[in-house]
VEXTIFI-966585 format. One line per 3 residues: their letters; for each residue x, y, z of C-alpha. Coordinates in pm, whole numbers, plus 50000, padded with zeros to 5 digits. Layout:
<sites>
a	X/Y/Z | ... $
</sites>
This chain:
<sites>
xxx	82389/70757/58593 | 82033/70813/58540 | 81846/70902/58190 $
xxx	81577/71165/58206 | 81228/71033/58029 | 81110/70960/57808 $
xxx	81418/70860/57666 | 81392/70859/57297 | 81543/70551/57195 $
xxx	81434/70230/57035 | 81321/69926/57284 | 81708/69778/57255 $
xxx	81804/70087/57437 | 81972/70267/57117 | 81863/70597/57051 $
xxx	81666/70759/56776 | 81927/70880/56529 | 82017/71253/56516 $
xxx	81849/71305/56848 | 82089/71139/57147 | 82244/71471/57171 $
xxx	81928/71601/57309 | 81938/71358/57559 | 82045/71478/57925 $
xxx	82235/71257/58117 | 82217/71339/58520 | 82447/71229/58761 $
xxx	82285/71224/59064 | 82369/71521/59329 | 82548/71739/59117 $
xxx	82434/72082/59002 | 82315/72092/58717 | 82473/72448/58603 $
xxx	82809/72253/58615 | 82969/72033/58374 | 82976/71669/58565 $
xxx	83252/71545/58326 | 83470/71850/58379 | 83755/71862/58637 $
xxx	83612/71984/58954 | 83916/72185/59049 | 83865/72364/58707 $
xxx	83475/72490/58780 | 83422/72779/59086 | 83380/72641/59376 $
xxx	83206/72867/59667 | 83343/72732/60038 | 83154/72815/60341 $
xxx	83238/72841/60677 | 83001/72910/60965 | 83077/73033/61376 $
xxx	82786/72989/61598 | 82634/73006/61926 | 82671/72625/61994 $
xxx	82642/72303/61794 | 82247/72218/61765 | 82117/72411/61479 $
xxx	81753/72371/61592 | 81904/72622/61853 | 82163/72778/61834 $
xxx	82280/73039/61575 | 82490/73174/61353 | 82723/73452/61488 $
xxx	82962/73451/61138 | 82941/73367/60794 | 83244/73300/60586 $
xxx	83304/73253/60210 | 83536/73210/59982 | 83585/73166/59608 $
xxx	83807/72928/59418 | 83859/72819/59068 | 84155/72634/58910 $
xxx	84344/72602/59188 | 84347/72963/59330 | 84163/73183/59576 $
xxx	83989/73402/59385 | 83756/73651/59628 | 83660/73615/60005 $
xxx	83379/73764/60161 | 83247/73751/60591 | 82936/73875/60784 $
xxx	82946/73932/61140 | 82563/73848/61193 | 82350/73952/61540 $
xxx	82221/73590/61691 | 81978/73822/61847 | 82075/73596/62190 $
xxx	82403/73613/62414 | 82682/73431/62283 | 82780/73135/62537 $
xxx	83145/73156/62680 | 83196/72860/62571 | 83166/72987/62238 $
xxx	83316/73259/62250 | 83589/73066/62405 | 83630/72864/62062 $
xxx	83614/73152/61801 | 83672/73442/61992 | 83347/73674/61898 $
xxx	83194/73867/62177 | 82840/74015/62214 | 83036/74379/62145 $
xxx	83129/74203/61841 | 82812/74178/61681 | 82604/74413/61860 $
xxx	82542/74649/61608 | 82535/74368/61339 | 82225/74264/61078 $
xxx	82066/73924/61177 | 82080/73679/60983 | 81752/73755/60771 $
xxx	81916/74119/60697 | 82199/73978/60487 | 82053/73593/60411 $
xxx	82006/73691/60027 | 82347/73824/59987 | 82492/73546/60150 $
xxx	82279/73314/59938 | 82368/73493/59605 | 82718/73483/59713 $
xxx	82693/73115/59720 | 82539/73070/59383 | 82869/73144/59225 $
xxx	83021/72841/59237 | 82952/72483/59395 | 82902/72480/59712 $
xxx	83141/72301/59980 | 83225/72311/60345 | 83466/72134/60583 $
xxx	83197/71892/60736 | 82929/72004/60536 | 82633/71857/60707 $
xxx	82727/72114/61010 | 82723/72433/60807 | 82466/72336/60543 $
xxx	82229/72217/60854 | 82282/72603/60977 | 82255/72796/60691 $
xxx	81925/72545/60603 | 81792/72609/60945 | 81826/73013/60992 $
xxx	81656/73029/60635 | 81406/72836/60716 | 81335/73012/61054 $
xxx	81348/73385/60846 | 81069/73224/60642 | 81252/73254/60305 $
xxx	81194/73187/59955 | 81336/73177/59641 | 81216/73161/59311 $
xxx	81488/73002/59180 | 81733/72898/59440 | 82130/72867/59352 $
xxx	82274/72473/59375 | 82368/72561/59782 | 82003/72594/59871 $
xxx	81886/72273/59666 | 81779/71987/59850 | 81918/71741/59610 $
xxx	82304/71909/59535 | 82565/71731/59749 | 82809/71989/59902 $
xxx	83207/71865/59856 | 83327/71777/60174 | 83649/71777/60212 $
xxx	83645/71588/60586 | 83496/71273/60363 | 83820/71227/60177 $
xxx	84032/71318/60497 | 83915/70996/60668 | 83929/70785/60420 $
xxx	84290/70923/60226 | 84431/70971/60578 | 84281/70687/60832 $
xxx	84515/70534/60957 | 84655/70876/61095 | 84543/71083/61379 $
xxx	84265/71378/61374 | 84148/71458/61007 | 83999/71826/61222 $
xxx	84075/72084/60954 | 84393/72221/61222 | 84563/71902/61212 $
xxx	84452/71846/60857 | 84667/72190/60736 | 84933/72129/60897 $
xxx	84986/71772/60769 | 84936/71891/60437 | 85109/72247/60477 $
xxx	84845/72515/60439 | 84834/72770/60666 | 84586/72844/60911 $
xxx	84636/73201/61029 | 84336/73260/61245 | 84123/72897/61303 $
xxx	83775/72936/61377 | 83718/73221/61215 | 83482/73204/60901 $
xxx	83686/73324/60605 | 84004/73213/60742 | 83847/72813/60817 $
xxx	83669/72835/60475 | 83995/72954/60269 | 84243/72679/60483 $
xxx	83960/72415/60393 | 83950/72472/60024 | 84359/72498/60016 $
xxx	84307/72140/60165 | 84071/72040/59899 | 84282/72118/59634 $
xxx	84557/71947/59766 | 84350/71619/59812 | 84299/71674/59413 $
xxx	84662/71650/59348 | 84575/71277/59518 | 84519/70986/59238 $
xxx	84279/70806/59421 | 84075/71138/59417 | 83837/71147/59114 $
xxx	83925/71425/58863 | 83579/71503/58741 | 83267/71651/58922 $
xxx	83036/71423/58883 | 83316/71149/58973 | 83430/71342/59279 $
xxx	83034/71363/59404 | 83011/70954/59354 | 83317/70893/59522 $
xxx	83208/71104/59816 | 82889/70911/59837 | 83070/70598/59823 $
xxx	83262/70696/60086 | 83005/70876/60268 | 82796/70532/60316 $
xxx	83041/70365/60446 | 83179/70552/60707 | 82787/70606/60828 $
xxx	82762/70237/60819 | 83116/70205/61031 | 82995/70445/61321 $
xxx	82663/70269/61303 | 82842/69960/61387 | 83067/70181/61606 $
xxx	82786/70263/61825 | 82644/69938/61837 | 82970/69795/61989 $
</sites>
């Protein structure tokens, strides 16, 4: 936990009296518009998904943009852009999700719809199945578009952690087989209608968050559930570290 300054408190540490409820207590990489102490699963959580060209966002680009709403268990709204890469789309990508150049010919790019994808997102906090793959592309088209924003929503904040539901997959299930968001629903029983499409990948993904928060060992309140994922985040970048070494 860290204290904002100056604190306000005597040099033991105490607090003046009548003024430690004006103190604000930060856990580190939540958003600040949501209660840290409150149960995740009952704040509104916005769940991307992203299709693409190819895997290297300093290249490639996004072809569709999924999201979709959650709050208290349920699915609340979903919304999807088709989005112009302004390049052909590889077969090899197509291959994987299915959308053609005749799908998004007469589509915006990216820039057309960023801000309503971006105040889409700053409904709830932000998450995505292996987060640091659609948060890299959704970082790296707005940065390429050249956009700013006064005051940008917890998704576009450098220093709000996205919940990532692959981080608790490898640790709650490693001793298993592939924790890849297929395999993933179907251990866990949530349908997956049409994989690797946006709104279909972000929807089965937050069904499979949900149902890791029915898990004990899965912290109950935000600003536990962002630790936790840290925790586990460092060591399973220290264990393919040593992985790689080997």
């Amino acid at each position: 936990m860290k204290v904002a300054d100056p604190c306000g408190c005597f040099p033991t540490g105490r607090h003046y009296p009548g003024i430690a409820h004006l103190v604000r207590v930060r856990t580190t990489g939540v958003a600040i518009e949501f209660d840290p102490s409150t149960d995740w699963v009952d704040h509104p959580i916005a769940f991307l998904d992203v299709e693409t060209t190819g895997r290297d966002s300093a290249n490639d680009r996004l072809v569709e943009v999924g999201v979709v709403f959650g709050r208290r268990g349920e699915i609340e709204d979903r919304k999807s852009w088709l989005i112009n890469p302004g390049r052909p789309i590889p077969v090899e990508a197509k291959n994987v999700h299915g959308i053609s150049d005749e799908d998004v010919a007469d589509k915006p790019p990216f820039a057309e719809v960023a801000a309503e994808i971006v105040a889409a997102l700053a409904n709830g906090i932000p998450a995505a199945y292996n987060a640091s793959f659609d948060r890299g592309f959704l970082m790296a088209e707005i940065d390429r578009a050249g956009l700013r924003f006064a005051d940008p929503p917890p998704a576009i904040r450098r220093d709000v952690d996205w919940l990532d539901p692959l981080t608790f997959a490898r640790e709650l299930y490693k001793h298993e087989g592939s924790r890849a968001l297929g395999d993933m629903a179907k251990r866990l029983g949530v349908e997956l209608e049409n994989a690797h499409r946006a709104t279909d990948d972000a929807e089965a993904a937050l069904r499979v968050l949900y149902a890791f928060g029915k898990d004990p060992r899965v912290p109950r309140a935000y600003g536990g559930l962002v630790q936790e994922q840290r925790r586990l985040n460092r060591i399973q970048e220290d264990a393919r570290r040593l992985w790689k070494r080997s």
